[in-house]
N, C-alpha and C positions, 0 to 999 in steps of 0.2 A: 497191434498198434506199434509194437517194438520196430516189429518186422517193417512196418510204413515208415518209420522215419529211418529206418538205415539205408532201406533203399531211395527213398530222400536223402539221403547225405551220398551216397553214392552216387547219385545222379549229377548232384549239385557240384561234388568233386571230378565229374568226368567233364562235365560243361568247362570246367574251369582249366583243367589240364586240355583239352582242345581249344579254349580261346585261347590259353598259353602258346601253343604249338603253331595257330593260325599266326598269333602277335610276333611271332619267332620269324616266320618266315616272311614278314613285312621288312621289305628293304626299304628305309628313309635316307635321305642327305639331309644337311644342314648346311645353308648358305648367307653370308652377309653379303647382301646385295650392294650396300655403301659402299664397303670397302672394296669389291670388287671392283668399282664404278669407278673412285679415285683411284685406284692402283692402276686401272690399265691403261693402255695405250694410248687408246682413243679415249679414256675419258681424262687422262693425264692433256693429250692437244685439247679437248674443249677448256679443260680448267685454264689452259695458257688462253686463247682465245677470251674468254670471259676478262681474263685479269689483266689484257688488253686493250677490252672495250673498257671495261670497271677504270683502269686508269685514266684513257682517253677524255671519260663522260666526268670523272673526278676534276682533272684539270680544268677541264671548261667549267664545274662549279668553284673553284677555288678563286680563277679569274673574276665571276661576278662577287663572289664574296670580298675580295681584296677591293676589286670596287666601290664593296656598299660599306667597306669598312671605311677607305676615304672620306667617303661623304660624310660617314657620320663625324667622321673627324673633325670634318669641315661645321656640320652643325654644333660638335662640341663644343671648338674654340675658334667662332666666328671673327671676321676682321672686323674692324670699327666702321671698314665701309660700304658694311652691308646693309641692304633694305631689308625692311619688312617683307616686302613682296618677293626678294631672292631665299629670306630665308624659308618664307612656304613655301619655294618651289622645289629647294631644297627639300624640303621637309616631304614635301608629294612624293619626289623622286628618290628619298629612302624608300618610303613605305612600299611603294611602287617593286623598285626593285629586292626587298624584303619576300613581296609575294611572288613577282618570277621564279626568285633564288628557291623559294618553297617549291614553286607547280614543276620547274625542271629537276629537282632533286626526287620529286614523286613520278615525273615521266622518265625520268633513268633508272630509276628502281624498277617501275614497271619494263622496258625495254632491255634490261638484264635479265629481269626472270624471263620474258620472251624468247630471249636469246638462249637462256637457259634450256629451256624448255624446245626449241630446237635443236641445240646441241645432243640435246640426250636421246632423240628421240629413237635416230638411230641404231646408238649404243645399248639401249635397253630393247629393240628389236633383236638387235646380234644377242645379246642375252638370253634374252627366250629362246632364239633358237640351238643356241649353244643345250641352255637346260635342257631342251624338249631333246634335242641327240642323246646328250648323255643320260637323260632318263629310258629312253630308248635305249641303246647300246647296251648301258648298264643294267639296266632290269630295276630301274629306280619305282617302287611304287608312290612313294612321297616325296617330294622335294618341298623342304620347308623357310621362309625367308628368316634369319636369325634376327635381323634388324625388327622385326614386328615383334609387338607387348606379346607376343604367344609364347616364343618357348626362350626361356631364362636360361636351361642349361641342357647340354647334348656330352655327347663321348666323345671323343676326339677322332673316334674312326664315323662316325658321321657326317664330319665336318667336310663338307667337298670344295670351301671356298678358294684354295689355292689352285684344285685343280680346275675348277670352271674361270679361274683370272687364266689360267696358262691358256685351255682351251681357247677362250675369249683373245687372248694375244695372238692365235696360233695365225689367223686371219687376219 
């Protein structure tokens, strides 16, 4: 019975010292894919482009809002020779323009992430194929994204995110 559990713990300890040694020879990277994204090149030009549109599509809401601010003005402190029937037209034509100011401030949100979502597409194409080289090249068996709830913490000879921003510039 002795003799059964030593060679059970022997066994137990050899299994362990081989997943050890297999675990050893697993070569990982760690990458933040964000930061990569805003630091390079190209995703430094989309962010200008966005912030472009984003101003463009901002001004033309500001111009209807300065609009509907007047009128309300106008509803606030009415002249004495207003009608009735001016001030409900007034009044239709806040409202009115209340719900434009809303449905175009939700069709430029939407139309920026579009855009958004074009912008990147290609940058995060060069990305992948940046990673799949360097996993290749390098003998990478894992390449992992830092930005995702998975891994908290890495070594810092892990961390490949400067050299895949540079790679990613090199092009």
């Amino acid at each position: 019975m002795r003799r059964a559990l030593v060679i059970s713990v022997s066994l137990v300890a050899l299994l362990a010292v081989s997943t050890a040694a297999s675990a050893a020879e697993l070569k990982v990277g760690v990458i933040d894919v964000e930061y990569v994204i805003q630091k390079s090149k190209a995703g430094e030009g989309a962010k200008k482009k966005l912030k472009k549109l984003f101003d463009q599509k901002q001004k033309e809401l500001d111009d209807k809002q300065k609009a509907l601010l007047d009128l309300k003005k106008q509803l606030e402190n009415p002249s004495d020779m207003m009608t009735d029937k001016k001030k409900k037209e007034l009044v239709n034509d806040y409202q009115k323009g209340l719900l434009e100011l809303q449905n175009s401030f939700l069709e430029n949100q939407q139309a920026l992430q579009k855009k958004e979502a074009e912008l990147m597409k290609p940058i995060l194409k060069r990305l992948e194929e940046v990673l799949t080289k360097m996993a290749q090249d390098e003998d990478y068996d894992l390449i992992m994204n830092r930005s995702q709830n998975g891994v908290l913490f890495t070594k810092p000879t892990h961390d490949i995110t400067e050299a895949v921003l540079k790679a990613l510039d090199a092009k």
